[in-house]
C-alpha positions as CSV (number, residue, x, y, z in Angstrom):
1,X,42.4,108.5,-30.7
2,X,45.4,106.8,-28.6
3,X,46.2,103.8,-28.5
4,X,46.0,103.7,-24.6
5,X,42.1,104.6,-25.0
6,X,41.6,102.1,-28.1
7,X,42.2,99.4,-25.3
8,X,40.4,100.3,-22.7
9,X,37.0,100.8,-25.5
10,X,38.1,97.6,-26.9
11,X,38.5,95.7,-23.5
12,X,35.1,97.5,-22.1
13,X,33.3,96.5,-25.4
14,X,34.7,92.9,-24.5
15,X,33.5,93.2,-20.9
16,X,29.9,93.9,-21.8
17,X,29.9,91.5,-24.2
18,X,31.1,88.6,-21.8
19,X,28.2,90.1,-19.1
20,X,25.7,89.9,-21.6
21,X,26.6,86.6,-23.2
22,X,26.9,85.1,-19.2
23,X,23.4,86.5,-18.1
24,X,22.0,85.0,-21.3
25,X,23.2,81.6,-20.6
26,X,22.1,81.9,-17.0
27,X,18.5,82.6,-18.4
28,X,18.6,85.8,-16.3
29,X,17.7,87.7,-19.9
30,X,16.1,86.6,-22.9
31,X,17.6,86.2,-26.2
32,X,15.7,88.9,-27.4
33,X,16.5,91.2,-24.6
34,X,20.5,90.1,-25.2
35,X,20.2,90.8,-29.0
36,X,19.4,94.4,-27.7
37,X,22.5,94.2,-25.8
38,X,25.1,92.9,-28.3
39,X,24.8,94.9,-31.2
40,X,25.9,97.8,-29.0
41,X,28.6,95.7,-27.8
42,X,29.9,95.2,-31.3
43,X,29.2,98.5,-32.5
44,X,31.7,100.0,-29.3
45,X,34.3,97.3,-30.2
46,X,34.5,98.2,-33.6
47,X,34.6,101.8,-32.9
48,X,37.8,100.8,-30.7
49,X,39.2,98.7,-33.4
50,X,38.4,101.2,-36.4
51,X,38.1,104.6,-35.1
52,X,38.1,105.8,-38.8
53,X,34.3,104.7,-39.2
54,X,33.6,107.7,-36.2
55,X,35.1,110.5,-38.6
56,X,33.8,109.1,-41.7
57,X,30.1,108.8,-40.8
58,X,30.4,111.9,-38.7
59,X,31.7,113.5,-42.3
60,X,28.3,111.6,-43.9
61,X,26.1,113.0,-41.5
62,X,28.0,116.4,-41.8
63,X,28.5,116.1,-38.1
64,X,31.6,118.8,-36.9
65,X,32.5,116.6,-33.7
66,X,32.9,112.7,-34.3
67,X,31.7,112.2,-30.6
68,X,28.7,113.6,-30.9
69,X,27.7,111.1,-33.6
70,X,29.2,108.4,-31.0
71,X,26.4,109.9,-28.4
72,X,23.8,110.1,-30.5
73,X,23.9,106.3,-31.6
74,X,24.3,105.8,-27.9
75,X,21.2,108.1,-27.2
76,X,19.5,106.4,-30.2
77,X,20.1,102.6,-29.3
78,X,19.3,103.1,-25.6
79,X,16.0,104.7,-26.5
80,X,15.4,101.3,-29.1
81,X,16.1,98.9,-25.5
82,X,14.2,101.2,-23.1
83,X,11.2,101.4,-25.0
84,X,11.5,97.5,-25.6
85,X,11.7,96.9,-22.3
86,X,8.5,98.8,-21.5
87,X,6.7,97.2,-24.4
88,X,7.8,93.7,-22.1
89,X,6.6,95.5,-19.1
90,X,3.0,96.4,-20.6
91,X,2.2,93.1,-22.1
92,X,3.4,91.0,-18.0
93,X,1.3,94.2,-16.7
94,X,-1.7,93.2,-18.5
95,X,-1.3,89.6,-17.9
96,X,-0.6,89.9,-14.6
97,X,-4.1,91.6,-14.1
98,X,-5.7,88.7,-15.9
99,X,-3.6,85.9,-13.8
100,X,-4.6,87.8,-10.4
101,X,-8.8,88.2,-12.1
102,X,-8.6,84.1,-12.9
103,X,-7.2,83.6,-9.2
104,X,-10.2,85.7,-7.8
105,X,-13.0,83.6,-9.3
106,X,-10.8,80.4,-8.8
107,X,-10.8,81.3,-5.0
108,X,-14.3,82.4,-5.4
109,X,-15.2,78.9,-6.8
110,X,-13.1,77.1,-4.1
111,X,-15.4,78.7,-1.2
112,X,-18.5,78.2,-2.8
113,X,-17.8,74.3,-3.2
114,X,-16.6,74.3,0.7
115,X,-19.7,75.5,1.8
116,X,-21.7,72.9,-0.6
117,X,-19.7,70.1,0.6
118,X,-20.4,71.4,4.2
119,X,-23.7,71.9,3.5
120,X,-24.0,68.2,2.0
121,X,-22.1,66.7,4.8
122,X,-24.3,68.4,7.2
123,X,-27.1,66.9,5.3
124,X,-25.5,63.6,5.2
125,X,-25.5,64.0,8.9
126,X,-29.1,64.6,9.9
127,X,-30.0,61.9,7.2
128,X,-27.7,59.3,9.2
129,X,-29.0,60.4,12.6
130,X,-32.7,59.9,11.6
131,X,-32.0,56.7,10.3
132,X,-30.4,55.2,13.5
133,X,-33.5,57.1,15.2
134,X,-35.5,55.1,13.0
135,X,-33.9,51.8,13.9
136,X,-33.9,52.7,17.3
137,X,-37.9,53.2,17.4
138,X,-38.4,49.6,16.0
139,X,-36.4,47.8,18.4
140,X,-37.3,48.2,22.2
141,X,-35.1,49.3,24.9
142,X,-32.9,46.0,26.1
143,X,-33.7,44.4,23.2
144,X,-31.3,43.4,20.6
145,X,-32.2,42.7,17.0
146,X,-31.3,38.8,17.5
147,X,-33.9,39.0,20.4
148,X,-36.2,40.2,18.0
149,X,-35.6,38.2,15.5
150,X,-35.9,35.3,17.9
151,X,-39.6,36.3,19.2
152,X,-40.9,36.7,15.5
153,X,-39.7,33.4,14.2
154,X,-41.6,31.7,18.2
């Protein structure tokens, strides 16, 4: 390996690293989600600095072409954040279903107590209107209640 492309891995391991690190601190991943992230990172940078470890472990694995060990690791850790990522994406599935269920019955709940409390008012109503009926049946027309008051105490 050159030197020329040792940099650039090196530098692009650095890159990702400094992307991840940034969205974590911005909350726009989780910890979790950036721990997925940075082991790769490390792993690429110290396949830039050491490109040894590439021929040896492609020697332990009896592996004829270091680079294909490279892109199976790749292969292997991108399957370990995809399938995380749809394990995260089940479970917000699943409680999204039971947020949008609770907000259902809640608005269910809400219209059924509207029409009580219109029912009741209306109630409230007719009860009101009866009792100034009431009060207007006892008293006669012109009269006001200190009038009456006056010809019960004569």
């Amino acid at each position: 390996m050159t030197l020329g492309l040792q940099i650039i891995i090196i530098s692009l391991g650095f890159l990702l690293l400094a992307i991840i690190l940034k969205a974590t601190i911005q909350k726009k991943i989780s910890e979790s989600h950036a721990l997925l992230w940075i082991v790769p990172c490390f792993l690429i940078i110290l396949g830039g600095i050491f490109p040894q470890i590439t021929y040896s472990l492609a020697e332990i694995f009896h592996t004829g072409y270091p680079p294909a060990l490279v892109f199976a690791l790749a292969i292997i850790i991108s399957y370990l954040i995809v399938f995380q990522s749809f394990k995260q994406l089940s479970i917000l599935s699943m409680r999204n279903k039971e947020l949008a269920s609770q907000i259902a019955l809640l608005t269910e709940q809400v219209h059924t107590l509207k029409e009580e409390l219109k029912e009741t008012k209306s109630e409230s109503l007719v009860n009101q209107e009866a009792a100034l009926t009431k009060e207007g049946q006892t008293e006669t027309p012109g009269e006001d209640s200190n009038d009456h008051e006056k010809k019960e105490n004569t």
